[in-house]
Structure formats: C-alpha cells, structure tokens
ModelCIF file with pLDDT and N, C-alpha, C, O atoms, coordinates in Angstrom:
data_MODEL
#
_entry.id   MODEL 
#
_entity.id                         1 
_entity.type                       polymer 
_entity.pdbx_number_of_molecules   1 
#
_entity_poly.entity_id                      1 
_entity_poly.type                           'polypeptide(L)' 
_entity_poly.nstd_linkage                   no 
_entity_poly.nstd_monomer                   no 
_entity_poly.pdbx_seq_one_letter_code       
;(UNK)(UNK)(UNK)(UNK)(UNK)(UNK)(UNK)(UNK)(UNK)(UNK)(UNK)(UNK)(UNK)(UNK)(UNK)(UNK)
(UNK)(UNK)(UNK)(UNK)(UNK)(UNK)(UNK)(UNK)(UNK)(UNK)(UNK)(UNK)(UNK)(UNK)(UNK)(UNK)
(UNK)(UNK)(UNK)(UNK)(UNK)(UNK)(UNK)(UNK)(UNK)(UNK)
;
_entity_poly.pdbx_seq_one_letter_code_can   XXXXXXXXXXXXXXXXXXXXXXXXXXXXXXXXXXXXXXXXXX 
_entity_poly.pdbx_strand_id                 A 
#
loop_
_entity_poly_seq.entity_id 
_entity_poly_seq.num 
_entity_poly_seq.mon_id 
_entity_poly_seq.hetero 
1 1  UNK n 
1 2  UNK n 
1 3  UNK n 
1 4  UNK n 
1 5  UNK n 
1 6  UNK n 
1 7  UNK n 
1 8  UNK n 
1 9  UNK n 
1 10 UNK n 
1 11 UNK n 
1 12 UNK n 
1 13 UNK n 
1 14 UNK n 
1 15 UNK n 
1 16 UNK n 
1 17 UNK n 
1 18 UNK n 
1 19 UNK n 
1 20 UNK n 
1 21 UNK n 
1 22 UNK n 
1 23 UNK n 
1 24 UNK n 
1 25 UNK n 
1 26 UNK n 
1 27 UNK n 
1 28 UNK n 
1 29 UNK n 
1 30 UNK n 
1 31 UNK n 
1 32 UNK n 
1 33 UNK n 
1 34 UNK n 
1 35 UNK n 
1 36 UNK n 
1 37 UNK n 
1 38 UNK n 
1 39 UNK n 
1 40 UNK n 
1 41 UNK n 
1 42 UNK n 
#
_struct_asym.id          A 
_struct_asym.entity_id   1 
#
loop_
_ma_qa_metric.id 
_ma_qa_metric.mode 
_ma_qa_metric.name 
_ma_qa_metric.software_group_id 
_ma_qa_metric.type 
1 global pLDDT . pLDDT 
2 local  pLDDT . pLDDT 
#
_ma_qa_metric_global.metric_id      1 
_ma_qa_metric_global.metric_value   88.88 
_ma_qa_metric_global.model_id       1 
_ma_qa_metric_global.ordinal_id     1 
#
loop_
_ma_qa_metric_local.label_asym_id 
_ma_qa_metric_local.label_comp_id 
_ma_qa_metric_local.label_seq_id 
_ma_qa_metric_local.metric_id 
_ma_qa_metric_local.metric_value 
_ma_qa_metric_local.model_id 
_ma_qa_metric_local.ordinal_id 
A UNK 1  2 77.00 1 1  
A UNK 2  2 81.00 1 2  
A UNK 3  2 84.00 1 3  
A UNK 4  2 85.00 1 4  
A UNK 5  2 85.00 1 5  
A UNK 6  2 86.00 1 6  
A UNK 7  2 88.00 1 7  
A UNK 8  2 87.00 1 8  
A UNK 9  2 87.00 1 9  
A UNK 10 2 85.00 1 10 
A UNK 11 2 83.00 1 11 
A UNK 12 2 86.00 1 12 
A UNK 13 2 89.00 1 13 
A UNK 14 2 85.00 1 14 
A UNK 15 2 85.00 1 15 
A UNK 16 2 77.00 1 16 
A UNK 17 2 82.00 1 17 
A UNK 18 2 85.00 1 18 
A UNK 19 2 91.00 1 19 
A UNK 20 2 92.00 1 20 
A UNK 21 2 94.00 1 21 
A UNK 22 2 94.00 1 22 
A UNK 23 2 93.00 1 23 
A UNK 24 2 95.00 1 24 
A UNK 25 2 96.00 1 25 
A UNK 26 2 97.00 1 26 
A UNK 27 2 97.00 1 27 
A UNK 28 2 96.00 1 28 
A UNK 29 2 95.00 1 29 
A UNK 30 2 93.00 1 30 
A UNK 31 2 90.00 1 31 
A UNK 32 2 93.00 1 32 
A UNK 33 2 93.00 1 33 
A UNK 34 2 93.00 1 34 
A UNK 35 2 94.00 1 35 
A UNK 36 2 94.00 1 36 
A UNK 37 2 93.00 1 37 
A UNK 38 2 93.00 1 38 
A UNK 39 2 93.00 1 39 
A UNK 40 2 90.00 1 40 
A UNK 41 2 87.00 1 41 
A UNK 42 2 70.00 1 42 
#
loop_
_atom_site.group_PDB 
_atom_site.id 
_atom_site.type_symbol 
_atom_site.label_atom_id 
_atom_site.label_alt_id 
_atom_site.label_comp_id 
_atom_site.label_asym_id 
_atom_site.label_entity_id 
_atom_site.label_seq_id 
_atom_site.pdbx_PDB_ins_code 
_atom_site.Cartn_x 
_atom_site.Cartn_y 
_atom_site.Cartn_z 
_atom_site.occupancy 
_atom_site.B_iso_or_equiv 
_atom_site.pdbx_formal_charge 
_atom_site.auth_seq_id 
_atom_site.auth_comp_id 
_atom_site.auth_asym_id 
_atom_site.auth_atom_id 
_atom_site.pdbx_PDB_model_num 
ATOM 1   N N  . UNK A 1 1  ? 0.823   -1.189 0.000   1.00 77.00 ? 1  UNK A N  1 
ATOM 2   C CA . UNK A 1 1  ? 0.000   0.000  0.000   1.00 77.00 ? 1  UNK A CA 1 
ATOM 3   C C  . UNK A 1 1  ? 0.878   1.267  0.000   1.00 77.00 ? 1  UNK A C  1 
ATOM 4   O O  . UNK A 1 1  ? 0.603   2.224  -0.724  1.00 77.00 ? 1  UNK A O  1 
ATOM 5   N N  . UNK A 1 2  ? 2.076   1.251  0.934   1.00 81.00 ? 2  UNK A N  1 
ATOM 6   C CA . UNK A 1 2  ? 2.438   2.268  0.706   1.00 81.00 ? 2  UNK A CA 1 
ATOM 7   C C  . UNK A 1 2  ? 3.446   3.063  -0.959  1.00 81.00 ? 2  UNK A C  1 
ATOM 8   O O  . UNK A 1 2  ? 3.711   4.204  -1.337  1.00 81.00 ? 2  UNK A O  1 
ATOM 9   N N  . UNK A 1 3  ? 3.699   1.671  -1.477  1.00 84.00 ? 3  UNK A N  1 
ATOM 10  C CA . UNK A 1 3  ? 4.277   1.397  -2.795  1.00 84.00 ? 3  UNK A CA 1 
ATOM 11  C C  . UNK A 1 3  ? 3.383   2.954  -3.599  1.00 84.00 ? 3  UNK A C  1 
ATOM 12  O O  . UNK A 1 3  ? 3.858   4.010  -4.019  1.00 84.00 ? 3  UNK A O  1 
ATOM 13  N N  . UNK A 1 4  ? 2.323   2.576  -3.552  1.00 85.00 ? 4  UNK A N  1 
ATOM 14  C CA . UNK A 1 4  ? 0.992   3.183  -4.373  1.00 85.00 ? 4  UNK A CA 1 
ATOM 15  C C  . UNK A 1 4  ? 1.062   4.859  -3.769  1.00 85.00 ? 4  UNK A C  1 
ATOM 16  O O  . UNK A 1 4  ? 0.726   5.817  -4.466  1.00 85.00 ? 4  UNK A O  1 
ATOM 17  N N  . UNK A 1 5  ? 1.414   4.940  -2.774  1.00 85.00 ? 5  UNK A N  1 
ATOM 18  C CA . UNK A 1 5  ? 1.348   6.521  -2.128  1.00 85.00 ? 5  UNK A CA 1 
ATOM 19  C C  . UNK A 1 5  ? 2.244   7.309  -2.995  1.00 85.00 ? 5  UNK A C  1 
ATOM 20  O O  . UNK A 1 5  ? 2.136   8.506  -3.262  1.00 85.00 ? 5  UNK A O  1 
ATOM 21  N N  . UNK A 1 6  ? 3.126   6.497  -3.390  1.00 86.00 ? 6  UNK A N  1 
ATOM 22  C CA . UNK A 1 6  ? 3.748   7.662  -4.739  1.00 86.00 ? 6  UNK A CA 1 
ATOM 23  C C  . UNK A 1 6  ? 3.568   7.946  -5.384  1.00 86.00 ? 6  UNK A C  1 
ATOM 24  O O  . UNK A 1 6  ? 4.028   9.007  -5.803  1.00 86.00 ? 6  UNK A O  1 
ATOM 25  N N  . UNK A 1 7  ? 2.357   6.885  -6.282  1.00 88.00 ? 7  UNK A N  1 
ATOM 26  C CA . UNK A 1 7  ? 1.914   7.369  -7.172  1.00 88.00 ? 7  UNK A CA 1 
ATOM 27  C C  . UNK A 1 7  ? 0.279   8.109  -7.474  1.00 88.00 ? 7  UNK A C  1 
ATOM 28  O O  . UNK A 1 7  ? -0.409  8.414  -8.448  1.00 88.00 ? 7  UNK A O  1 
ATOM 29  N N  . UNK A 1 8  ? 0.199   8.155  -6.106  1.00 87.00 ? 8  UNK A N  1 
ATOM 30  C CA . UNK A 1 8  ? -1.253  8.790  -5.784  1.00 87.00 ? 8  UNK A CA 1 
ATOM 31  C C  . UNK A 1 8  ? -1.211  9.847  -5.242  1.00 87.00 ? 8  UNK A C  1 
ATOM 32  O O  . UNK A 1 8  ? -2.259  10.493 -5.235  1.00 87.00 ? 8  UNK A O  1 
ATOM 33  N N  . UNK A 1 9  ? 0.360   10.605 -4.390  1.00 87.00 ? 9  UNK A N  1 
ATOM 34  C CA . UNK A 1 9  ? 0.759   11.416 -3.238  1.00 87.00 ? 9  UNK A CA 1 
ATOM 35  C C  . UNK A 1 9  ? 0.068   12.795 -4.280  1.00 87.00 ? 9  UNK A C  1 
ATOM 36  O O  . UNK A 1 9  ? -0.079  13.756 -3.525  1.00 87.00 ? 9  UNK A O  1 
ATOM 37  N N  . UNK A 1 10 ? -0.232  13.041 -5.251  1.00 85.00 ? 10 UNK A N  1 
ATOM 38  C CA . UNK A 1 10 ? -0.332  14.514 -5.799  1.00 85.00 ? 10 UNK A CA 1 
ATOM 39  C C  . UNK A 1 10 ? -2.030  14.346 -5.434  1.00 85.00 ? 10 UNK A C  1 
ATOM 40  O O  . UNK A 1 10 ? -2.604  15.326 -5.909  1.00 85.00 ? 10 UNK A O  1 
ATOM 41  N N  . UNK A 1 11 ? -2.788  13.624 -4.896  1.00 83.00 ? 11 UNK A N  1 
ATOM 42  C CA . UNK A 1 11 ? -4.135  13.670 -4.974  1.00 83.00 ? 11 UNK A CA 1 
ATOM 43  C C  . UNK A 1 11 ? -4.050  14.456 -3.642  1.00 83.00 ? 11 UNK A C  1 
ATOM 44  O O  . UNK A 1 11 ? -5.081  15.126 -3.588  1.00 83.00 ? 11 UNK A O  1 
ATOM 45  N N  . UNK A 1 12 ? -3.359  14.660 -2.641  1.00 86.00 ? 12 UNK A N  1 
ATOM 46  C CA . UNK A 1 12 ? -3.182  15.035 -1.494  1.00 86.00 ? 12 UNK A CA 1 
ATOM 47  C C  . UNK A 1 12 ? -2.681  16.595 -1.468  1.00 86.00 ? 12 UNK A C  1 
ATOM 48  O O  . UNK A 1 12 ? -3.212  17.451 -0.761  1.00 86.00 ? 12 UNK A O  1 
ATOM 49  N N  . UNK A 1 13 ? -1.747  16.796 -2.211  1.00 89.00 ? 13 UNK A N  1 
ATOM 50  C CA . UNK A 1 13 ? -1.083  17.394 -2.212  1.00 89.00 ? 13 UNK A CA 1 
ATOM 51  C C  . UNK A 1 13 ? -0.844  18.901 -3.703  1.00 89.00 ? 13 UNK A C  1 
ATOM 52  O O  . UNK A 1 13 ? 0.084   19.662 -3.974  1.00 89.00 ? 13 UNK A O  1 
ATOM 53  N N  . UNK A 1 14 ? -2.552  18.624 -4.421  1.00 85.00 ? 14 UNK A N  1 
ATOM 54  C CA . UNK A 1 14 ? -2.504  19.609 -5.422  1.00 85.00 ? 14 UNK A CA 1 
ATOM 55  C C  . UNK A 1 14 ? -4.165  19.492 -5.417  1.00 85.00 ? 14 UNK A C  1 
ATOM 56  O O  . UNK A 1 14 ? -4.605  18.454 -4.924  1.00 85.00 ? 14 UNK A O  1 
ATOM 57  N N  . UNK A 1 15 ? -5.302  20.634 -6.010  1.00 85.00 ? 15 UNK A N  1 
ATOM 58  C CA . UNK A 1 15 ? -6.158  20.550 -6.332  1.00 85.00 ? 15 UNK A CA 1 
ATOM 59  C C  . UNK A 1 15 ? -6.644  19.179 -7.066  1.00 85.00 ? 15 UNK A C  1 
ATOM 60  O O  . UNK A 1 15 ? -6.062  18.833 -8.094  1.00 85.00 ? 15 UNK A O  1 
ATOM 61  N N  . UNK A 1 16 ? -7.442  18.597 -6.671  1.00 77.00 ? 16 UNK A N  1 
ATOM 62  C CA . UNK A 1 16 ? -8.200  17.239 -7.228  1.00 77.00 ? 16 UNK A CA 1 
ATOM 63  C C  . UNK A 1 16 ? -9.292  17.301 -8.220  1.00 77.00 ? 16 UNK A C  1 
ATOM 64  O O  . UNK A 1 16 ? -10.463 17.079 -7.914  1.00 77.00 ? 16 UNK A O  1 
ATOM 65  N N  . UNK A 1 17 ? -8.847  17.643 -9.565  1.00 82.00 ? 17 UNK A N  1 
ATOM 66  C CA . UNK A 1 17 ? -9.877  18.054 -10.313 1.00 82.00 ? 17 UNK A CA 1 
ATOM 67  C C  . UNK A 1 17 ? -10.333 16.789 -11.188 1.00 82.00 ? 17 UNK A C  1 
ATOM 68  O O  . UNK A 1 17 ? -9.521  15.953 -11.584 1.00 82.00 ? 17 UNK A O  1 
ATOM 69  N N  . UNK A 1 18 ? -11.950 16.717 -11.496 1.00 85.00 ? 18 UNK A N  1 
ATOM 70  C CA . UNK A 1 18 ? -12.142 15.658 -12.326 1.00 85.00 ? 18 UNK A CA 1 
ATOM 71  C C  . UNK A 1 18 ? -13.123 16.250 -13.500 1.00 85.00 ? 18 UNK A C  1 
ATOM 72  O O  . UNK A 1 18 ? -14.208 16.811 -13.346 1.00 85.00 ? 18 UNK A O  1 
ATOM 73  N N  . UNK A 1 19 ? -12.312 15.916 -14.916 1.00 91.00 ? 19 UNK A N  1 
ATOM 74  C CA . UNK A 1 19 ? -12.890 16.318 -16.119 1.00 91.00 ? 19 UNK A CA 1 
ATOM 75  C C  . UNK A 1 19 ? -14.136 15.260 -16.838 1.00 91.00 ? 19 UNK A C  1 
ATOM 76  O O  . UNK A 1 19 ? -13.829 14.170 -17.320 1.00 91.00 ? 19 UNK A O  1 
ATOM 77  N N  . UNK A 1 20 ? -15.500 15.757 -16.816 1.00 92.00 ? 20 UNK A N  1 
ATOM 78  C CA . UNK A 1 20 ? -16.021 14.254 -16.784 1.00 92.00 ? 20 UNK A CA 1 
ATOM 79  C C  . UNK A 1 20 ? -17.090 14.918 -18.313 1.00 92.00 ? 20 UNK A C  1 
ATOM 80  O O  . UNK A 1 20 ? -18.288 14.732 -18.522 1.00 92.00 ? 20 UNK A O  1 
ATOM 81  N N  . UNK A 1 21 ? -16.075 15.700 -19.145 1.00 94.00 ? 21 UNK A N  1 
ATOM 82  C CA . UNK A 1 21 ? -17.261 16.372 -20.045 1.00 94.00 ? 21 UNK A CA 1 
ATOM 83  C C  . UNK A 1 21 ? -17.121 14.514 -21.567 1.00 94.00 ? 21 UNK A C  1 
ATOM 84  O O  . UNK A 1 21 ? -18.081 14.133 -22.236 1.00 94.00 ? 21 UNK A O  1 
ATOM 85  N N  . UNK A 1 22 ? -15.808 13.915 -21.601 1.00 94.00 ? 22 UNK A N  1 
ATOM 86  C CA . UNK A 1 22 ? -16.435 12.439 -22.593 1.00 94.00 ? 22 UNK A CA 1 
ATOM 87  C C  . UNK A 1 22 ? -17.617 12.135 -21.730 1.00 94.00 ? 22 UNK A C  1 
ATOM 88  O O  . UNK A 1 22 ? -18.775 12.305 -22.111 1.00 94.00 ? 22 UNK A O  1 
ATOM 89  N N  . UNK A 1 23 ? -17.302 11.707 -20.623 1.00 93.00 ? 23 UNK A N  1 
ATOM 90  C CA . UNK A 1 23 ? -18.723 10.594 -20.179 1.00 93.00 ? 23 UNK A CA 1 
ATOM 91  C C  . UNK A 1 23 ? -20.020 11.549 -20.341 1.00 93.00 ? 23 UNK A C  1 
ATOM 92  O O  . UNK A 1 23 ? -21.084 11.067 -20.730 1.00 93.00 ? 23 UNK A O  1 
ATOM 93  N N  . UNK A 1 24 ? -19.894 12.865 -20.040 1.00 95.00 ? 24 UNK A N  1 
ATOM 94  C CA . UNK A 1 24 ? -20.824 13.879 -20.793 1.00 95.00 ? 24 UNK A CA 1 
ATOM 95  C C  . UNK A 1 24 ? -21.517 13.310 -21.989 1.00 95.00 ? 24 UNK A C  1 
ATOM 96  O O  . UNK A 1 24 ? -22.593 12.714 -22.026 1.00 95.00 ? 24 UNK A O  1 
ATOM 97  N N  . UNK A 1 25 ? -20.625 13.632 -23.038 1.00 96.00 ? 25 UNK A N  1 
ATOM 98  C CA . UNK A 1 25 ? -20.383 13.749 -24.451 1.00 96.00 ? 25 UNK A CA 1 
ATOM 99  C C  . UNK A 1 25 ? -20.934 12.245 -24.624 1.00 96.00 ? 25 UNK A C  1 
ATOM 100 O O  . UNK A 1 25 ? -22.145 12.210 -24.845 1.00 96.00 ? 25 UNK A O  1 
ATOM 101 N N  . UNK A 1 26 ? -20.380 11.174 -24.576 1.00 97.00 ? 26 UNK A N  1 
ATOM 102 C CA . UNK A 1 26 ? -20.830 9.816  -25.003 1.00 97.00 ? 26 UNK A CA 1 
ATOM 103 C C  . UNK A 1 26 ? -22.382 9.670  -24.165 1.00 97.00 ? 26 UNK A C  1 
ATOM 104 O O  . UNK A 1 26 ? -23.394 9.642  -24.865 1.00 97.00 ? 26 UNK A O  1 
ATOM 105 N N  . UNK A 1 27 ? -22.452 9.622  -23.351 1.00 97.00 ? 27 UNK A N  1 
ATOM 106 C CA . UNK A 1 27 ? -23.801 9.164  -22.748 1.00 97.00 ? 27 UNK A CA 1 
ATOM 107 C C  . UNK A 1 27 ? -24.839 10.097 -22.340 1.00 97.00 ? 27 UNK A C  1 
ATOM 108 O O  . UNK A 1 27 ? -25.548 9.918  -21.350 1.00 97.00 ? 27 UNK A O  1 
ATOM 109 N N  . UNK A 1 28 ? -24.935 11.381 -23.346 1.00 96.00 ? 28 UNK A N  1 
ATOM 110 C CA . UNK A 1 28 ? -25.397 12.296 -23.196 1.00 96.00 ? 28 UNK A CA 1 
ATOM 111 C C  . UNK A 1 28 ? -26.141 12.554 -21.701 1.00 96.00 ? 28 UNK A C  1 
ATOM 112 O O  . UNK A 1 28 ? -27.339 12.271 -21.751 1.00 96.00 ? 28 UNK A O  1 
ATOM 113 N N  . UNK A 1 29 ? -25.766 12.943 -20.627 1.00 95.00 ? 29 UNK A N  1 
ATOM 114 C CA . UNK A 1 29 ? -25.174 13.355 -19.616 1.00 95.00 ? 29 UNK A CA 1 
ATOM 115 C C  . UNK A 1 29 ? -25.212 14.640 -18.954 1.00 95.00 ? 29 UNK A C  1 
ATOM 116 O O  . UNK A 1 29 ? -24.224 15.331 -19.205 1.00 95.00 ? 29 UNK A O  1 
ATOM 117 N N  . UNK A 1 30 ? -26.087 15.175 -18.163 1.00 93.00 ? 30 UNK A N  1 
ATOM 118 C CA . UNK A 1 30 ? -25.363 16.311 -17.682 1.00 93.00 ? 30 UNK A CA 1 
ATOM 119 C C  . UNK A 1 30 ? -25.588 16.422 -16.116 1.00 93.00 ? 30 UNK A C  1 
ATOM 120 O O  . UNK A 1 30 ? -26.295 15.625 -15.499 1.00 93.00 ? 30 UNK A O  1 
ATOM 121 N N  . UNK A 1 31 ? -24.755 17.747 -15.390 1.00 90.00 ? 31 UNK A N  1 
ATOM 122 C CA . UNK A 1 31 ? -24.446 17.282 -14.087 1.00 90.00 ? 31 UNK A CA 1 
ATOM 123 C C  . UNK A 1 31 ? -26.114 18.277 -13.384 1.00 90.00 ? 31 UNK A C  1 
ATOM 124 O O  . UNK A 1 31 ? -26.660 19.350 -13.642 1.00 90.00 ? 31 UNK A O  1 
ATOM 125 N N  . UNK A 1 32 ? -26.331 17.251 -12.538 1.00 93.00 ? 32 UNK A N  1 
ATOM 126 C CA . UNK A 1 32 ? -27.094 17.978 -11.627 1.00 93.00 ? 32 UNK A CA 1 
ATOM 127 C C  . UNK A 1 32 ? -27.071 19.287 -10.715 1.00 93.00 ? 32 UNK A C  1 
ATOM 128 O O  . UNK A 1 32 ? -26.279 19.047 -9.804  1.00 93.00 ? 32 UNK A O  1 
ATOM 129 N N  . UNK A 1 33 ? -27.658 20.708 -10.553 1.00 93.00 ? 33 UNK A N  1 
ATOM 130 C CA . UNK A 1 33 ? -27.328 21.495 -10.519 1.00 93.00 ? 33 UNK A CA 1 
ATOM 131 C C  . UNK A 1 33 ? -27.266 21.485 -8.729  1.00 93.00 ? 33 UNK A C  1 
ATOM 132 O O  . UNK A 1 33 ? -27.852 20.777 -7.910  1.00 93.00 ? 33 UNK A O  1 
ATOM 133 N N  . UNK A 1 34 ? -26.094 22.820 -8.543  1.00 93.00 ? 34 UNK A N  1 
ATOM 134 C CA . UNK A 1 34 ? -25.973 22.465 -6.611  1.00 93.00 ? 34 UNK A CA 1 
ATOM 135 C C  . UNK A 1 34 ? -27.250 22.580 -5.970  1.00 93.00 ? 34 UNK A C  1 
ATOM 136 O O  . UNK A 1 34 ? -27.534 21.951 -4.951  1.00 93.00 ? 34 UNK A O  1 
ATOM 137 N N  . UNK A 1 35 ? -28.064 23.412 -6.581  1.00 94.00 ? 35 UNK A N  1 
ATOM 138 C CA . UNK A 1 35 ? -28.869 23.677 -5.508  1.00 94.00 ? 35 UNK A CA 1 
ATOM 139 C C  . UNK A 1 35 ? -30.229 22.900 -5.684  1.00 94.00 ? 35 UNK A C  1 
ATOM 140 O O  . UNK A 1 35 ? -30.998 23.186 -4.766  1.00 94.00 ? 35 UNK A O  1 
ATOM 141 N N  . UNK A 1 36 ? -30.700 22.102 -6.488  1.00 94.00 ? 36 UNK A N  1 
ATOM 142 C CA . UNK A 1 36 ? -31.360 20.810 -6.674  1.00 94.00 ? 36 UNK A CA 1 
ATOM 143 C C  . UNK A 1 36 ? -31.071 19.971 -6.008  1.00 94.00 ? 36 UNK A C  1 
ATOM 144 O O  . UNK A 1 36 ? -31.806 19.433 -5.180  1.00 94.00 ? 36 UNK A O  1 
ATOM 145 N N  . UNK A 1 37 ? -30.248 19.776 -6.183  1.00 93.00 ? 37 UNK A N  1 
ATOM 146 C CA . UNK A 1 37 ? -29.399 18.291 -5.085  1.00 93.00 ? 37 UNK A CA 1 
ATOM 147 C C  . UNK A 1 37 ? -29.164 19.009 -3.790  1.00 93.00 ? 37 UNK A C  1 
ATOM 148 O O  . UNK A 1 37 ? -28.918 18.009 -3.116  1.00 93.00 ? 37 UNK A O  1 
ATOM 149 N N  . UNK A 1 38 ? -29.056 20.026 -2.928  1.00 93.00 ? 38 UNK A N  1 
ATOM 150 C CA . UNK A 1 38 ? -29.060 20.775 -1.805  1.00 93.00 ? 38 UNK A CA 1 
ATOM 151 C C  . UNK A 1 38 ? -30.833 20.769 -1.703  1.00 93.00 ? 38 UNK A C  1 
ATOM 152 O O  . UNK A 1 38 ? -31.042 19.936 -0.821  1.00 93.00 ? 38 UNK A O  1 
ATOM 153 N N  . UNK A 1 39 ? -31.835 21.157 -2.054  1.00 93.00 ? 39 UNK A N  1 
ATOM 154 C CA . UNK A 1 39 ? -33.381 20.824 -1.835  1.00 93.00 ? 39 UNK A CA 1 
ATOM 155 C C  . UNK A 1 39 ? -33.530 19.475 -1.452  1.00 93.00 ? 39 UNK A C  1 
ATOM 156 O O  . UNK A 1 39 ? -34.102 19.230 -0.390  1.00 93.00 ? 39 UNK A O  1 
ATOM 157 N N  . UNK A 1 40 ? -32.969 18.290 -2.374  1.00 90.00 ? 40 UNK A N  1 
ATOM 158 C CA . UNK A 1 40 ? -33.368 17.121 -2.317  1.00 90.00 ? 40 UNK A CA 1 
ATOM 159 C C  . UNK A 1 40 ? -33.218 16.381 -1.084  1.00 90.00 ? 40 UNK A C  1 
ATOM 160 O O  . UNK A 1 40 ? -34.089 15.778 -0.457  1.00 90.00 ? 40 UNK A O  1 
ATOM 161 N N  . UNK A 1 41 ? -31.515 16.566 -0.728  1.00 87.00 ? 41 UNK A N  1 
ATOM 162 C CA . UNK A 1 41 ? -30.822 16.447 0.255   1.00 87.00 ? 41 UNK A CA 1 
ATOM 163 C C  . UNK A 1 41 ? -31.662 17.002 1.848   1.00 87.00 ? 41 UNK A C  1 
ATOM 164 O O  . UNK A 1 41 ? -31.933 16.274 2.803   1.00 87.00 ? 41 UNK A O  1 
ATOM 165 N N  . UNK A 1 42 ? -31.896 18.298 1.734   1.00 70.00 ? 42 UNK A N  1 
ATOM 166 C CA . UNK A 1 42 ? -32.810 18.989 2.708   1.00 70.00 ? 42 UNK A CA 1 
ATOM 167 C C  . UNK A 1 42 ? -34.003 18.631 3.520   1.00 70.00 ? 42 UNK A C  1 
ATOM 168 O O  . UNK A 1 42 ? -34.532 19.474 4.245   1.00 70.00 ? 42 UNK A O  1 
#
C-alpha cells in the first residue's frame, strides 16, 4: 500500500480536479445542478 502513495501522493497534495465532459459527451449526460441536489438532500 504504501508502494501506491507515490503514485497517488499529488491527490493530497494539489487541487483534485475531475474532467467528466467524454462521459458527458458519449452518454449524453449532464451534471445535476448544486442547488437541486441541496433541496433534495434537505
């Protein structure tokens, strides 16, 4: 496990951004808006 911390250590250690506009694009897709999911949640 710790083998893997090197190659994962920047998830910790820089903004964690995830680009998800293919799975968008292929499975026509879009993201639920914050404050919909903040009502629902509520």
């Amino acid at each position: 496990m710790l083998r893997e911390l090197r190659t994962t250590q920047y998830q910790f250690t820089r903004p964690f951004t995830i680009d998800s506009s293919a799975t968008e694009q292929a499975f026509d897709l879009a993201p639920t808006p914050l404050e919909i999911v903040l009502k629902n949640v509520a």
